[in-house]
N, C-alpha and C positions, 0 to 999 in steps of 0.2 A: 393807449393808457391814459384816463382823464384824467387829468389834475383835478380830483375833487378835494377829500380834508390834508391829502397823503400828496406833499413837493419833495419829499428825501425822501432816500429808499437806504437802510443798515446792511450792509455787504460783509456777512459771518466771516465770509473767507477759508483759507481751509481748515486750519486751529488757530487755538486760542492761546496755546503756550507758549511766551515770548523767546524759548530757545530753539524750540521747533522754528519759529516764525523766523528767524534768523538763519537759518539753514536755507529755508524755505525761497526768504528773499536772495542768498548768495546762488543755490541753484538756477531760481528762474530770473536773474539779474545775468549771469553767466549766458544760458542759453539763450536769452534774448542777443545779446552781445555780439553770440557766434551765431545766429542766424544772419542777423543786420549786415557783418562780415560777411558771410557765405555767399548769401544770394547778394550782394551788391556788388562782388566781386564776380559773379556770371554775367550780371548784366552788363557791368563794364568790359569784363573781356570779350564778350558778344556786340559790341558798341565799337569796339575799337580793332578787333581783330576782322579782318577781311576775310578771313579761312572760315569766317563762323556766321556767314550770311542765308545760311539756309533754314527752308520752312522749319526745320526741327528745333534749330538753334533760337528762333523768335517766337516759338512759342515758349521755351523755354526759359527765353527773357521776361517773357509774360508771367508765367507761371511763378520765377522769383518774385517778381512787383508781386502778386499776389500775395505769396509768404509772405514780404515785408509787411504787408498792408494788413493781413490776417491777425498777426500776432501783435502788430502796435495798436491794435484795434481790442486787442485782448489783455496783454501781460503790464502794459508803462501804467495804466490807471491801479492796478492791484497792487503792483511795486511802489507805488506814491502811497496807497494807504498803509503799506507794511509799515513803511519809512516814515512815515508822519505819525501815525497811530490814530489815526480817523478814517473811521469805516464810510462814514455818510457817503453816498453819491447822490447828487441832483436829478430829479423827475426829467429834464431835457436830456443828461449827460447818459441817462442813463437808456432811453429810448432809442435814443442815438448811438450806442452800443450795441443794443439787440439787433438794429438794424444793418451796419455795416458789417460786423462780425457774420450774417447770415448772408447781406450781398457776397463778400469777400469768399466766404465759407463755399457757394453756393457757385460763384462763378468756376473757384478751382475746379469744382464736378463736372464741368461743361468740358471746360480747358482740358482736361485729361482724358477726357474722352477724344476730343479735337487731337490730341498728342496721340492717342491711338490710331485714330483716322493717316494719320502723317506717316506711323512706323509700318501700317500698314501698304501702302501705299510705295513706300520706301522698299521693301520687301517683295510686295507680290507682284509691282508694276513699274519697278524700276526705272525701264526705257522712256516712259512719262512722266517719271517724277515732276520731273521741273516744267512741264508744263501743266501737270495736274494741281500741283501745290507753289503755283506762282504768288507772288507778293500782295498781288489781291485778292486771292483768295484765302493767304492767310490774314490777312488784315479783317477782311468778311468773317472769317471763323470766330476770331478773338471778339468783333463786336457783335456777332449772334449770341457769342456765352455771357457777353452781360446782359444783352438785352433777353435773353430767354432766362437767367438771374433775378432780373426785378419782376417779370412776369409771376416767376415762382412765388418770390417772395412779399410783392405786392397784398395780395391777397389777405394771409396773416394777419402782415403789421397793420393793413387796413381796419381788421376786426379790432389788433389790439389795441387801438386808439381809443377803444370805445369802452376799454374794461376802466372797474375802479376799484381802488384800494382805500378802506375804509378803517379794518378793524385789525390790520397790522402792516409793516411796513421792512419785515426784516427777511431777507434773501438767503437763503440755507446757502450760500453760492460763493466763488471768490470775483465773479463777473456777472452781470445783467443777461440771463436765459430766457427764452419764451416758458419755458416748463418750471422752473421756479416763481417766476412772475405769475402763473396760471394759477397756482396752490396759495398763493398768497392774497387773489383778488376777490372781491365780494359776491356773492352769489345769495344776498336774501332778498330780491325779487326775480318772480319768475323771468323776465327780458334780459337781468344781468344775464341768469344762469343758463338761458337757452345760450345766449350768444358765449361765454364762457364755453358752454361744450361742445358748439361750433367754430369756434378757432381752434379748440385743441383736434377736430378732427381734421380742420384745413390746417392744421401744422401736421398731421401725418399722414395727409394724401399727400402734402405737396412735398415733405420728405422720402417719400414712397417713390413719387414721380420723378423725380430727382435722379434718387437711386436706380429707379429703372432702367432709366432712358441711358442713363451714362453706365452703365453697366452692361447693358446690352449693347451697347455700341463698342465697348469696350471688349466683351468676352466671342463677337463678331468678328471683330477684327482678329483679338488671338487665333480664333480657327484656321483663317484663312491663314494668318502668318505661318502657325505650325503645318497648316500643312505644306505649303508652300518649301517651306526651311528642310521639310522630310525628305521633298521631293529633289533637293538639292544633289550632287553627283558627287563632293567629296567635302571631309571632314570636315577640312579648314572652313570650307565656304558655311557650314551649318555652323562650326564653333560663332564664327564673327557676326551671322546672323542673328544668332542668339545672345551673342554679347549687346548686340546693336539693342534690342526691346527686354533683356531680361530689367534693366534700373529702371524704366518706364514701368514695370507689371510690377517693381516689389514697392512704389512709391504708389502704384494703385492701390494695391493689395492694402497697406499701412492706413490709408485717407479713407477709402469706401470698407476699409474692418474696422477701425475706431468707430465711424459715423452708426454702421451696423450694431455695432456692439453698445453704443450707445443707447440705439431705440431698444433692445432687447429690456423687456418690463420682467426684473426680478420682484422681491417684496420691495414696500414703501422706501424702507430704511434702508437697503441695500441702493436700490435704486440711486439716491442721491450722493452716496458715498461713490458707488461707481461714475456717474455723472463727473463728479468732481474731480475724480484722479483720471476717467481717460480725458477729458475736460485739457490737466495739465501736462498732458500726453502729445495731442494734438495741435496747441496754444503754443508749446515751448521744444520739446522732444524733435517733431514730426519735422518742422520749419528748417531744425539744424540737420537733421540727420538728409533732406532732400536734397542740398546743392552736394555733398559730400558722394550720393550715394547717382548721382546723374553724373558729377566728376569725376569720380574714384576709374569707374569704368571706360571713362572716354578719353582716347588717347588726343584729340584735335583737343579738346579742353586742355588737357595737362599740358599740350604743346604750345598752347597760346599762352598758357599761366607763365610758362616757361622763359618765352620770350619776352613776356611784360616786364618778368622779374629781371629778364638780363638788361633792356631797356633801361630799367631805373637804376641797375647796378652802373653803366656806363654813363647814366645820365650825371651819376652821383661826383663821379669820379671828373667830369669835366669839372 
């Protein structure tokens, strides 16, 4: 994005009506709040609990850092403009948003596919687990999903550095998007406007590619799990199997059907309104409802939560 006439960029946000906007801010002020709680509450119980030293549980810890990371990369800049009443955001500030928001965005795709690979794994090959999904191997996995992340993402933000904004400066958006930023950049010379509709086609192979890879990898592993689980000899063993990857497949399902349902091109005007609400779906929603919905079901979580809690109860009391 060059800095040419255009150093601010106006952030519409979602409305303009100052009692909506107040709702607006006490909803996504809240779920930021309980995300921040949530997952930094897994990590620490995964950090401090000895029972929670396995490949599943560190990627898991992983996977919160990312929540955290996703959404402060998204929601604290929007919340300051609500709260302030200044839309402006800085040509750097806001570069710098498109960028971490799609690293962050971009690594979870990897990571849950990696988490697939693990339930996998956990299921069909039990007797190997722990030497298949040893400590460096998960540590190797976590640093291929970022560096296969910037790989993705490279690309893109490489072109977008190159766009300019000239003959407006206001973001239909409540955050810094590649696809608002696209509609807003100058295209009256033919060099802008080739490379303009060359990034927006490397913004959708490289969310295609994303999508596929971690999806395949992802609905691979279910096969093998279900059949696996089918072929088990009584009930109980299939219920806990299925208890074990069912929070894993519906945190899939949430993250790769927002993203979907995103690229999905209705009309102009639809388009952006959708944009913007699964937008505050995924930013705020998605971050709180994942440590709840990987907790709810796990009894070694709930048992570790348990005993932190008795810990500080007795700790209190000395």
């Amino acid at each position: 994005m060059r800095n040419g006439t255009v150093t601010t960029f106006i952030l519409l946000g979602l409305t303009d009506d100052p009692p909506l906007q107040v709702l607006i801010f006490i909803f996504l002020f809240l779920t930021y709040m309980l995300s921040i709680t949530g997952n930094l509450t897994i990590i620490s119980l995964i950090l401090l609990d000895s029972h929670l030293k396995t490949a599943m549980y560190y990627f898991l810890q992983n996977f919160s850092f990312l929540e955290i990371s996703f959404t402060s990369a998204c929601l604290p800049r929007y919340l300051y403009n609500i709260a302030i009443g200044d839309k402006v955001i800085t040509y750097n500030t806001c570069a710098s948003q498109v960028f971490f928001t799609d690293l962050f965005g971009v690594t979870e795709f990897f990571l849950l596919a990696a988490m697939s690979y693990d339930r996998y794994v956990a299921i069909c090959k039990p007797l190997h687990y722990v030497t298949i999904m040893s400590g460096t191997v998960c540590r190797r996995c976590v640093f291929c999903c970022w560096v296969a992340s910037l790989f993705i993402i490279i690309p893109p933000t490489s072109l977008g550095l190159n766009l300019e904004f000239c003959d407006s400066n206001t973001i239909d958006h409540f955050l810094c998007d590649a696809s608002p930023l696209l509609k807003i950049s100058c295209s009256n010379t033919w060099y802008i406007y080739i490379n303009t509709w060359f990034m927006e086609q490397t913004v959708i192979i490289c969310a295609v590619l994303t999508l596929l890879m971690t999806l395949i990898c992802v609905v691979r592993s279910c096969i093998y799990i279900i059949k696996t689980i089918l072929g088990f000899p009584s009930d109980h063993q299939k219920k806990k199997a299925f208890s074990t990857c069912s929070s894993h497949m519906i945190v899939v399902s949430i993250t790769c059907g927002s993203c979907i349902f995103i690229s999905i091109k209705l009309s102009a005007k639809e388009s952006v309104a959708m944009n913007k609400g699964v937008t505050v779906l995924t930013t705020s929603l998605a971050p709180v409802l994942n440590p709840f919905i990987y907790t709810l079901r796990n009894k070694q979580v709930k048992q570790a939560f348990s005993n932190s809690i008795r810990r500080i109860v007795i700790f209190s009391r000395k």
